[in-house]
SETI-194970 format. One line per 4 residues: their letters; for each residue z, y, x of C-alpha. Coordinates in steps of 0.05 Angstrom, whole numbers, plus 5000, padded with zeros to 4 digits. Example, Ala and Ser with C-alpha at 12.3 -4.5 7.8 and 13.67 -1.06 7.14 Angstrom:
// residues 2
as	5156 4910 5246  5143 4979 5273
END
This chain:
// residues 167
xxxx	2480 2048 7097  2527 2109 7091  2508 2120 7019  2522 2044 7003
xxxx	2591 2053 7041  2609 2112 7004  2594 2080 6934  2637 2021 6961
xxxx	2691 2067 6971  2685 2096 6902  2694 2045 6872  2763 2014 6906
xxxx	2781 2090 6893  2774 2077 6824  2795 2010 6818  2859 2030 6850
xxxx	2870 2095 6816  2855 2052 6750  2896 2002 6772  2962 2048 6778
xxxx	2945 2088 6707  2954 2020 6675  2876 2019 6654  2880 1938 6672
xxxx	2940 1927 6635  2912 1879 6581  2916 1904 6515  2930 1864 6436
xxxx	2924 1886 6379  2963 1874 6323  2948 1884 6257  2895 1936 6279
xxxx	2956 1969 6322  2928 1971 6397  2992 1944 6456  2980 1959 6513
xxxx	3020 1950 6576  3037 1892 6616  3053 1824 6585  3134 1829 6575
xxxx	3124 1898 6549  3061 1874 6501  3116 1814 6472  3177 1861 6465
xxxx	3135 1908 6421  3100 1844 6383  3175 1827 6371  3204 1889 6346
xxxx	3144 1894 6303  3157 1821 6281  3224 1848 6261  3199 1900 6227
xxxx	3146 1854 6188  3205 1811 6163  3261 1849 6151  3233 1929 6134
xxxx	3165 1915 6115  3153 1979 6078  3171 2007 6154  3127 1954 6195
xxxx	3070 1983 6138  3087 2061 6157  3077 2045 6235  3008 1986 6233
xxxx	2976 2034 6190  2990 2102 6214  3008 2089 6289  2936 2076 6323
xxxx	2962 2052 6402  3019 2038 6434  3021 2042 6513  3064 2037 6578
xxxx	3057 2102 6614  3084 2117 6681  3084 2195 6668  3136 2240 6632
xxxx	3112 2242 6571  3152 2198 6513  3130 2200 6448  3066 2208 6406
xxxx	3008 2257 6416  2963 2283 6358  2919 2225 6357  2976 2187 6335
xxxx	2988 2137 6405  3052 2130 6430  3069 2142 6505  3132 2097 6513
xxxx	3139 2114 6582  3173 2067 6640  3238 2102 6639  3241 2093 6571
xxxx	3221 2034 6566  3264 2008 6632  3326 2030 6595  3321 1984 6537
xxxx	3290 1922 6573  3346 1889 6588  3389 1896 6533  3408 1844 6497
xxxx	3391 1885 6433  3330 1906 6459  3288 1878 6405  3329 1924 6358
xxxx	3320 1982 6400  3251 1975 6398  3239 1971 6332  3274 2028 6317
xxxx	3236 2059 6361  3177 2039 6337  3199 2068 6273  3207 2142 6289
xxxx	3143 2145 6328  3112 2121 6260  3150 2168 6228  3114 2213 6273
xxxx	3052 2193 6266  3054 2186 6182  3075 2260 6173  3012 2273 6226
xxxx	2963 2237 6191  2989 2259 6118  2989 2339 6147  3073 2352 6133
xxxx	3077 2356 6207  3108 2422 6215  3122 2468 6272  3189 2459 6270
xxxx	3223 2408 6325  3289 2404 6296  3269 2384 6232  3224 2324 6257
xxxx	3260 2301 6298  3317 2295 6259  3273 2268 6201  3250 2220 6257
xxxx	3321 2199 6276  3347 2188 6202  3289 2156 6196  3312 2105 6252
xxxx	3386 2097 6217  3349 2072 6155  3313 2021 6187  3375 2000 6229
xxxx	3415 1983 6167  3356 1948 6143  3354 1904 6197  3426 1892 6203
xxxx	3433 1925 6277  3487 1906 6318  3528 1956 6327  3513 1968 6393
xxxx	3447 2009 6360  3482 2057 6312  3525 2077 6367  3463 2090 6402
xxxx	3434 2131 6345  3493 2166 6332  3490 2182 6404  3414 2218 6392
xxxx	3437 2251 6329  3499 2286 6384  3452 2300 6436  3396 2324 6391
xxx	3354 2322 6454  3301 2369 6407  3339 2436 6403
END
């Protein structure tokens, strides 16, 4: 009876601990590009990718096919690890959610992680912090003009390129 009570408690242990890493957050996939994350944050990625897809297709291309997950993560950790999934964490994430040009701000998000995650997979990755990021973010201005930001986003990208967060 103990050892059947103990099991039982394993398991709401896990469920629970599963639970709060996001592990039962349904995922899509998109184009081969795993979302996952609860369902408004799975819709405003599947739109910023839909923006992509129509107006810097070249772009949406870079990030389906280099880019391999894209996740909700309650840590500290925002950006994309070596096997090329993204960590947009809730901070992040909560920053641009209510925005009315959120959908922009995603995308170009989207964009310099798959930036990221192109000069990964190709090996130009270099050492150097700086350099990609600011590759990264330039990367983000180009596909801002191609989607005809508001304004609202270069300001926000000029704000990055000021910071320069990386340094």
């Amino acid at each position: 009876m103990k050892k059947i009570i103990l099991i039982a408690l394993a398991i709401i242990v896990f469920f629970a601990m599963a639970t709060k890493a996001g592990y039962n957050d349904k995922a899509v996939v998109i184009d081969g590009l795993k979302v996952q994350g609860p369902a408004q944050f799975r819709e405003d990625i599947a739109e910023g990718l839909d923006l992509l897809r129509d107006k810097a297709p070249e772009y949406y291309d870079m990030i389906i096919g280099n880019l391999v997950k894209v996740y909700l993560y309650d840590g500290n950790f925002n950006g994309i690890d070596y096997n090329r999934r993204f960590s947009f964490t809730e901070t992040e994430y909560e920053k641009v959610a209510n925005r009315v040009d959120k959908v922009f701000l995603i995308a170009s998000t989207l964009s310099h992680e798959g930036y990221h995650a192109w000069r990964m997979k190709e090996g130009k990755m270099t050492s150097n912090d700086e350099k990609e990021e600011w590759l990264a973010v330039q990367t983000e201005k180009e596909v801002a003009k191609l989607l005809n930001s508001p304004q609202s986003v270069t300001e926000w990208l000029d704000v990055k390129m000021e910071i320069r967060w990386w340094e």
